[in-house]
C-alpha positions as CSV (number, residue, x, y, z in Angstrom):
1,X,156.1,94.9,121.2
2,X,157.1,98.4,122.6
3,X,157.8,99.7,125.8
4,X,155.2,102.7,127.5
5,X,155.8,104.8,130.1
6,X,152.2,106.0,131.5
7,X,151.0,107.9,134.8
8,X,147.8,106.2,135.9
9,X,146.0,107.3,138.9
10,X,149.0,109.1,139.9
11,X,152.0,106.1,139.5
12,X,154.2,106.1,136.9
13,X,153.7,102.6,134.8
14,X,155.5,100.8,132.7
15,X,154.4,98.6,130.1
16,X,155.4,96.3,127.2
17,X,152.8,95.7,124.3
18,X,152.0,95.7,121.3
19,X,151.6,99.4,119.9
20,X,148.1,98.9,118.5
21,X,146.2,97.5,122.4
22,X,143.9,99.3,123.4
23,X,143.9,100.9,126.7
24,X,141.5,98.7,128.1
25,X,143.1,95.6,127.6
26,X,146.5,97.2,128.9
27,X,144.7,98.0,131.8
28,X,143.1,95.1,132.7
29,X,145.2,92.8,131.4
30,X,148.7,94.2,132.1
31,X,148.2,96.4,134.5
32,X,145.5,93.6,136.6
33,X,143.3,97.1,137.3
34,X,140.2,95.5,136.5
35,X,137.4,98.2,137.4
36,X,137.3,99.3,134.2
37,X,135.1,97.1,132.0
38,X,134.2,95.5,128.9
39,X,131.3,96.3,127.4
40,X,130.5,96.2,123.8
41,X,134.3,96.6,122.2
42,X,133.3,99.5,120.2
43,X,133.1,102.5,122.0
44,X,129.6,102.6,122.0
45,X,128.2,102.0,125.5
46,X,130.5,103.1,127.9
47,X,131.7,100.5,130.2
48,X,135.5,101.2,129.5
49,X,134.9,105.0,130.1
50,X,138.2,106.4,131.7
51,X,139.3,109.8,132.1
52,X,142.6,111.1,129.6
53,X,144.1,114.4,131.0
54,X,140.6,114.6,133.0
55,X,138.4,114.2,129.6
56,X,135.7,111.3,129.7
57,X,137.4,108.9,127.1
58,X,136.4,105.4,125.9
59,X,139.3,103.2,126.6
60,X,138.3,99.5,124.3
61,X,139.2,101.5,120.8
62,X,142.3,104.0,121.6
63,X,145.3,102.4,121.1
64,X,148.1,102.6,123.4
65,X,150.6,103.8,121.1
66,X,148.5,107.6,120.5
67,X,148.0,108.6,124.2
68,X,151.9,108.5,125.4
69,X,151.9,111.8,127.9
70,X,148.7,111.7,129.1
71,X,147.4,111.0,132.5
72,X,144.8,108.0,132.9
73,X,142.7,107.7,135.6
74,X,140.5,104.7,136.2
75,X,137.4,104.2,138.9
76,X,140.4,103.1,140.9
77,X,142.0,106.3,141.1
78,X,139.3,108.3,140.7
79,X,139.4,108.5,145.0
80,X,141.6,106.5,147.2
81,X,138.7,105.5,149.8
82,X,135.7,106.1,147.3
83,X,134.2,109.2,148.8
84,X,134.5,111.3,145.3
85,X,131.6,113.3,145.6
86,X,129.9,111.4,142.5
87,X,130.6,107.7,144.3
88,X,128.9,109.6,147.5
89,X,126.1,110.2,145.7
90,X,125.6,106.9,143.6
91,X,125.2,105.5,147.4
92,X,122.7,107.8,148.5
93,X,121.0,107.3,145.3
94,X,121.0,103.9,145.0
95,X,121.8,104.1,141.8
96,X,123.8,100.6,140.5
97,X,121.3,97.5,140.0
98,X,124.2,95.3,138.5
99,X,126.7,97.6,138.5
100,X,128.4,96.7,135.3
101,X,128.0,99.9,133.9
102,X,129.0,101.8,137.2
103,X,132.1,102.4,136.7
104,X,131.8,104.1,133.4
105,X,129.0,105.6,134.1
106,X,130.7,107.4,137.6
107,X,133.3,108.3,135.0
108,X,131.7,110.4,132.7
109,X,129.6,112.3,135.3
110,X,132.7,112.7,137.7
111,X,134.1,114.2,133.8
112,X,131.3,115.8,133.9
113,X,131.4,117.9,136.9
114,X,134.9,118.6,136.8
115,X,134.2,120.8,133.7
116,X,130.6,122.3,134.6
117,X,129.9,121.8,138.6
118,X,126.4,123.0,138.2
119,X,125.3,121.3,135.5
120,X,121.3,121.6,133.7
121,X,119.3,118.6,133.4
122,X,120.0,118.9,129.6
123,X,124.2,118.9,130.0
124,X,123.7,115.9,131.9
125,X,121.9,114.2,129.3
126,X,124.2,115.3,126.8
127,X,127.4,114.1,128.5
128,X,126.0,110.8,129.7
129,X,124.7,109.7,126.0
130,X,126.7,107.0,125.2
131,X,127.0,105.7,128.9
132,X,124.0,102.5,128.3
133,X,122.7,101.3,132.0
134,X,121.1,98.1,131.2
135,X,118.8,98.2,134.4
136,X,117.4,101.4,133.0
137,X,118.7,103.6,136.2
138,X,119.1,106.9,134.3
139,X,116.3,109.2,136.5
140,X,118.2,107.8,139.5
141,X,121.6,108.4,137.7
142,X,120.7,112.2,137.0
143,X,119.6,113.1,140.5
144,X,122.7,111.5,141.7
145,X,124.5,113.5,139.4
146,X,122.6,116.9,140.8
147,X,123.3,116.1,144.3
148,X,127.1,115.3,143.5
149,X,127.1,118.9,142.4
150,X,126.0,120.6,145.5
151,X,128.7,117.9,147.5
């Protein structure tokens, strides 16, 4: 076990785990902020997408031990009342079915945005490979992404 000092969503955290936990898990487990999700365990689908120094990152295969310094951000901090832009749109869109892959999903494109507001129909595809929706809401998903850019 080792002690961590981290800043997520703003707070500085202190934590005591083993060196080799993934963020996830020190997240949700330590930390009890839960919004962030399991998914597939191998950094493949998206579910545990958080953001590290503002960069889309999956969190189920980084260990805690190589991201000392950085700031996290989960959905939780992502806005204090849930009126990010993106989280605006996902409403008006109607995007989530079963939500389970909202959060990441909100992630990424928030990520997204931060580093291209205006972004083509093609660099929204290309940043939100990766990010699986089982329900299949990907058209919905990229216009909510379009109208988060004009918000």
């Amino acid at each position: 076990m080792a002690i961590f000092n981290l800043t997520i969503n703003g707070e500085k955290r202190e934590v005591d785990v083993d060196p080799d936990t993934p963020i996830l898990w020190v997240l949700r487990d330590e930390l009890d902020l839960v919004g962030t999700k399991f998914g597939c365990g191998v950094a493949m689908c998206g579910a545990c997408t958080i953001h590290l120094d503002g960069t889309a990152t999956r969190s189920c295969q980084i260990p805690i031990s190589s991201i000392e310094g950085q700031k996290i951000t989960t959905i939780e901090g992502l806005s204090e009342k849930g009126d990010h832009p993106v989280q605006k749109a996902w409403l008006e869109h109607d995007v989530a079915q079963c939500g389970y892959c909202q959060a990441g999903q909100i992630m990424s494109a928030s990520a997204l945005l931060q580093s291209n507001p205006n972004p083509s129909d093609e660099e929204i595809e290309v940043a939100m490979t990766g990010n699986i929706c089982r329900c299949g809401t990907y058209v919905r998903i990229k216009d909510a992404i379009k109208t988060a850019s004009k918000l």
